[in-house]
C-alpha positions as CSV (number, residue, x, y, z in Angstrom):
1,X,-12.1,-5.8,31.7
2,X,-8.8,-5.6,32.2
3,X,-6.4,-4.5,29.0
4,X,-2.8,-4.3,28.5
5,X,-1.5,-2.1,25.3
6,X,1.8,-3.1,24.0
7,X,3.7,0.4,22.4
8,X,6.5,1.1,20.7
9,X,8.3,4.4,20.0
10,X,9.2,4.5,16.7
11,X,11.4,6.6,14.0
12,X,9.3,9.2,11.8
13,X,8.9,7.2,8.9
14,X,8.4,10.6,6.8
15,X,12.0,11.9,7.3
16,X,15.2,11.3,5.5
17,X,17.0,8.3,7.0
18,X,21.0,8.1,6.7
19,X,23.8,5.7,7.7
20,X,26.6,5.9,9.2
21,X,29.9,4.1,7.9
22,X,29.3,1.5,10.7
23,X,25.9,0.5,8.6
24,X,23.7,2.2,12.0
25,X,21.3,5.0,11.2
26,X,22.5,8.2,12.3
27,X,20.0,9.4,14.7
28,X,21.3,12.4,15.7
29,X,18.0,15.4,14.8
30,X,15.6,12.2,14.1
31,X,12.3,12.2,15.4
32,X,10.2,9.6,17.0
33,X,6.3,8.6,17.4
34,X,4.1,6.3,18.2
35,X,4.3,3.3,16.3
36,X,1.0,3.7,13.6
37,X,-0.3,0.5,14.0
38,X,-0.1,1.2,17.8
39,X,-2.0,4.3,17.5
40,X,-5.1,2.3,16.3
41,X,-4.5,-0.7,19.1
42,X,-4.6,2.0,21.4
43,X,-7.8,3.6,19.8
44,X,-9.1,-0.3,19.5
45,X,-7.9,-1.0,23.7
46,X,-10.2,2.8,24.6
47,X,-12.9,1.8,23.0
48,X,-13.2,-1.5,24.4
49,X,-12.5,0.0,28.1
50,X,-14.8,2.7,27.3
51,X,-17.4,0.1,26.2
52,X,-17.1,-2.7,29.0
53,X,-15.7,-0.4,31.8
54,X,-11.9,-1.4,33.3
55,X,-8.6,-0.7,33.6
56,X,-6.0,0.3,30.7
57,X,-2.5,0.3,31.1
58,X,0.6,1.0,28.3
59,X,4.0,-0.8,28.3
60,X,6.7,0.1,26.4
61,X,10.2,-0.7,26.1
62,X,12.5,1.6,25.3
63,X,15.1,4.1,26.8
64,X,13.9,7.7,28.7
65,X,13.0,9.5,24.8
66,X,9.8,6.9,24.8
67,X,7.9,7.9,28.0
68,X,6.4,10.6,24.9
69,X,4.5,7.5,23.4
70,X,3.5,6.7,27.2
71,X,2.7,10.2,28.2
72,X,0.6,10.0,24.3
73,X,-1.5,6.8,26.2
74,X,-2.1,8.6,29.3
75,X,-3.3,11.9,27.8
76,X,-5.7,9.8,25.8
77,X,-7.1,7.3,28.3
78,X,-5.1,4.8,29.9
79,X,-4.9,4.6,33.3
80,X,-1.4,3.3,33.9
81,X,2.2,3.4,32.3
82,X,4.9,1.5,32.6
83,X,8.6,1.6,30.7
84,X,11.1,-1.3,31.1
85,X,15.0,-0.4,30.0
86,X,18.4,-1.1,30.4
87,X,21.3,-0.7,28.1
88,X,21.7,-4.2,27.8
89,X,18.4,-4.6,25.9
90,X,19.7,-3.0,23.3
91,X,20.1,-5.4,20.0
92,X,17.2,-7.3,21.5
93,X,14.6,-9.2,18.6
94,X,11.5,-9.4,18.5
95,X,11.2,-12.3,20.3
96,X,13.5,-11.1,23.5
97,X,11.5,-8.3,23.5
98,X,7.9,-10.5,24.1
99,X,9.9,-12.3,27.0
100,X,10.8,-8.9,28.7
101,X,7.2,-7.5,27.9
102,X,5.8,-10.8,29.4
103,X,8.2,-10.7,32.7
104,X,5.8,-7.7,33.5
105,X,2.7,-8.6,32.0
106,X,2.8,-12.1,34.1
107,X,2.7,-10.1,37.4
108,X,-0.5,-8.3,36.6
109,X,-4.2,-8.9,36.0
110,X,-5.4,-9.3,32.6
111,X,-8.2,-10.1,30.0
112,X,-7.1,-8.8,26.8
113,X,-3.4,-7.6,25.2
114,X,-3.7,-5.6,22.3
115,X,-0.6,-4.5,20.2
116,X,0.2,-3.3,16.8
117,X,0.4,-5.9,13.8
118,X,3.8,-4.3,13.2
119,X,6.2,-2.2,13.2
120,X,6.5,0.5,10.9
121,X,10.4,1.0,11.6
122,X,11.8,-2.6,11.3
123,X,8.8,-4.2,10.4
124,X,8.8,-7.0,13.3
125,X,5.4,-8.6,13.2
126,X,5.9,-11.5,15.5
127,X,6.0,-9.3,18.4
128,X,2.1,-10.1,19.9
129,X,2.4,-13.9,19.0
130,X,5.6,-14.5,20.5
131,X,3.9,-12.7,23.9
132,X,1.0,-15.1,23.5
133,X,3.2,-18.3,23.0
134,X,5.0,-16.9,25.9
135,X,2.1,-16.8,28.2
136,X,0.3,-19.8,26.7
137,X,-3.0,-18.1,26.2
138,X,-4.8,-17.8,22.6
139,X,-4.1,-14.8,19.9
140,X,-5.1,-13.6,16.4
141,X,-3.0,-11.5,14.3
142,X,-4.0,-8.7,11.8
143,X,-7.6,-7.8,13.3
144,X,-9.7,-5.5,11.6
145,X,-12.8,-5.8,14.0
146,X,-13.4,-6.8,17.6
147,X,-16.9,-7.7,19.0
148,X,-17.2,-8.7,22.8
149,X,-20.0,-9.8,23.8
150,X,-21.8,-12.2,26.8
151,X,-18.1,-13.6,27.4
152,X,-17.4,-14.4,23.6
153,X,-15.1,-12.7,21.6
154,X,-15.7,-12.5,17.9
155,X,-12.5,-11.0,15.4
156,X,-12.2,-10.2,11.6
157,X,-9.1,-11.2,10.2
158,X,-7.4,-9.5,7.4
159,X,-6.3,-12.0,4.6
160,X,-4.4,-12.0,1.3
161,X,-6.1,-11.6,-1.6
162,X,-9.3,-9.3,0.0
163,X,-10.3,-12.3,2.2
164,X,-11.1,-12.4,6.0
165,X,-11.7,-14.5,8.6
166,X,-13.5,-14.4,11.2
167,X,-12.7,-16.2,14.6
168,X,-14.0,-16.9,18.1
169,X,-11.4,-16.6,20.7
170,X,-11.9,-17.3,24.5
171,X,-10.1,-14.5,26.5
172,X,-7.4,-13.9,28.2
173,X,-6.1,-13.3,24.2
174,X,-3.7,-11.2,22.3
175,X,-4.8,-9.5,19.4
176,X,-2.8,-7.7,17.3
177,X,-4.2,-4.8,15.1
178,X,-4.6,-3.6,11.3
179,X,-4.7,-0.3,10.5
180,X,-8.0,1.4,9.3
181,X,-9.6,-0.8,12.0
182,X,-11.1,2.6,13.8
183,X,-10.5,6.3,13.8
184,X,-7.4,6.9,16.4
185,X,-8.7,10.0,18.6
186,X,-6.5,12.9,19.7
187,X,-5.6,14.0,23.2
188,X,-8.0,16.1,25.0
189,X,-6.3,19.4,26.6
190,X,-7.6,17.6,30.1
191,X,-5.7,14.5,29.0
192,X,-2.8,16.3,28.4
193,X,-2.6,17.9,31.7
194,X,-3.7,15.4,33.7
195,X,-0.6,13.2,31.5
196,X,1.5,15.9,32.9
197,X,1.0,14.9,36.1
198,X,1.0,11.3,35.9
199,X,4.0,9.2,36.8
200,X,5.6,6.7,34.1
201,X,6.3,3.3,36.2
202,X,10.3,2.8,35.3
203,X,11.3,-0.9,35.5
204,X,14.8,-2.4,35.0
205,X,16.6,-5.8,34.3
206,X,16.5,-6.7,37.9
207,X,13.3,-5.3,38.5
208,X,11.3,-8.0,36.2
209,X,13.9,-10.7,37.5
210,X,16.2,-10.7,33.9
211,X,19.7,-10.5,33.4
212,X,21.9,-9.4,30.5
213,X,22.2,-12.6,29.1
214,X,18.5,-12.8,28.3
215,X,18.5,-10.0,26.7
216,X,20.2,-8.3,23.8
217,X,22.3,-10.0,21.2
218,X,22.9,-12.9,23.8
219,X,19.1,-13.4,24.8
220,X,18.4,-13.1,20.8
221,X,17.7,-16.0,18.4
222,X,17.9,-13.2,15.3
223,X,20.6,-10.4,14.9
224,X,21.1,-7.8,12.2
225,X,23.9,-8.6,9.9
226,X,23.9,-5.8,7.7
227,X,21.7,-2.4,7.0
228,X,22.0,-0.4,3.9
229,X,20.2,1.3,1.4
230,X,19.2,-0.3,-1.4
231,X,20.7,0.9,-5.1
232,X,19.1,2.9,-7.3
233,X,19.3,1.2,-10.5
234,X,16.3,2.6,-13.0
235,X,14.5,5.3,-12.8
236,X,10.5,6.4,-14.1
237,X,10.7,8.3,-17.5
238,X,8.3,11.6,-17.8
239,X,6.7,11.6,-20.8
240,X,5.6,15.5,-21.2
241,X,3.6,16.9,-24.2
242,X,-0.4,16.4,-25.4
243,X,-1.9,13.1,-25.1
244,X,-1.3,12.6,-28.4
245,X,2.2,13.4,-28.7
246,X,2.8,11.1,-25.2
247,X,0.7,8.3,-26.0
248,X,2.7,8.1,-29.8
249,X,5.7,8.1,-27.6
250,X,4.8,5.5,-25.0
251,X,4.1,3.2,-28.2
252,X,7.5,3.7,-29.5
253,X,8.8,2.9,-26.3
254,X,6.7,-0.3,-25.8
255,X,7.9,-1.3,-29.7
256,X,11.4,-0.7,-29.2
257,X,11.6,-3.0,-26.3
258,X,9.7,-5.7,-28.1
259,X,6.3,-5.5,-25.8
260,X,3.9,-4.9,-28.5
C-alpha cells in the first residue's frame, strides 16, 4: 500500500491574530503547526501503513518555516518528505494548490491520498477533491472511519444533522478526514532523532514542470478581496447574585424585550 499525506502548516489558531493597515495579518512572533485535521489524516495514513504494510510519504507546500510539519511526519512514521515552494505560489487558492500538489503526486506510485477535511486557518475544504478531479480517480470527503479489506474499501461519512454515510470506493482514492476519527499519536524520541537526520525532498516551479503563471494570483480562479475583523456589536450580560435574585432578573429582561 502505497499512501500519500497531503500537510499543511498552519497559523496557531490559539493566539491573538492582528492586521496590518494593508488588511494582511501581521505575522511577525506568530506561530505555526500542523494543520489539526492533518494531524488525524496523518494518524488515519499510520495506521493504515502500519496495518497493510507500505510506503508513507508527506507533501507539503509551503516556504522553508514548514519542513517543521514535515520533520512532525517523519518523527512519527512516514518514510518520505517532500516540500514544493517558490515565491510565486504565494496568493495561490485552493484549487492552484491541488494542481501543484498533483504535478508531484502524478510522478509517483500510489494507492491512497489522505488529507485534512480543512483547514483550520482559511478554512479551504476543497483542497482533496480538487486533487481527485485533478487526477481523475474517486474521493470521499469528511471520513470518520476507514475499513480496507480484500481489495474493498469501506468509509463513514460525516453528515449534517448526526447522519452518515457509508460508501464503497475502489482505490486509487482520496479521502479527506474528520477530526475525532482516531487518537493522533506523539513522536517517539527515536522518531525524533532519526527525523533529525532525514532529508526533506525540496522541489521548485521548474522542478514539477510549472511556471509562474500557473500559479499564484494568475494560476487562481479565487483571490482574497478583503480581510478584516469582524465588529463587535453586543456583548453577553453577567447576571451575578443567588439563583433567585438572577433568575427574577433574567425574567425582567425577557419581559422588557417583549419575549415572554
Amino acid at each position: 500500500m502505497d499512501i500519500i499525506i497531503c500537510v499543511k502548516q498552519a497559523l496557531d489558531s490559539t493566539q491573538d491574530i492582528r492586521l496590518t493597515e494593508e488588511g494582511r495579518i501581521y505575522e511577525k512572533g506568530l506561530s505555526y503547526v500542523l494543520n489539526d485535521w492533518d494531524n488525524y489524516a496523518l494518524e488515519e495514513a499510520l495506521l493504515t501503513k502500519e496495518k497493510l504494510s507500505g510506503s508513507l510519504t508527506a507533501i507539503t507546500v509551503g516556504p522553508e518555516r514548514a519542513d517543521q510539519v514535515l520533520k512532525e511526519c517523519l518523527a512519527k512514521g512516514a518514510d518520505k518528505a517532500i516540500r514544493i515552494w517558490d515565491r510565486a505560489i504565494e496568493g495561490s487558492d485552493g484549487h492552484a494548490l491541488a494542481g501543484i500538489l498533483c504535478e508531484v503526486i502524478k510522478r509517483m506510485k500510489y494507492d491512497l491520498i489522505l488529507a485534512g477535511a480543512q483547514a483550520e486557518d482559511d478554512g479551504c475544504a476543497h483542497v482533496g477533491p480538487a486533487i481527485a478531479q485533478i487526477l481523475g480517480i474517486h474521493h470521499a470527503t469528511m471520513i470518520t472511519k476507514i475499513r480496507i479489506q480484500s481489495g474493498k474499501t469501506r468509509v463513514h461519512r460525516e453528515l449534517e444533522g448526526g447522519f452518515e454515510e457509508v460508501l464503497e470506493v475502489d482505490l486509487p482514492a482520496v479521502f479527506t478526514i474528520q477530526t475525532g476519527i482516531n487518537k493522533p499519536r506523539y513522536p517517539s524520541l527515536k522518531g525524533i532523532k532519526r527525523a533529525m537526520k532525514e532529508e526533506v525532498k525540496m522541489m521548485g516551479l521548474k522542478d514539477i514542470g510549472l511556471c509562474s503563471d500557473d500559479v499564484g494570483e494568475a494560476g487562481s480562479a479565487t483571490r482574497v478581496e478583503q480581510l478584516y475583523l469582524p465588529q463587535i456589536e453586543r456583548f453577553a450580560e453577567i447576571l451575578e447574585g443567588k439563583p433567585d435574585e438572577t433568575a427574577a432578573a433574567l425574567s425582567h429582561i425577557l419581559k422588557d424585550r417583549g419575549y415572554i
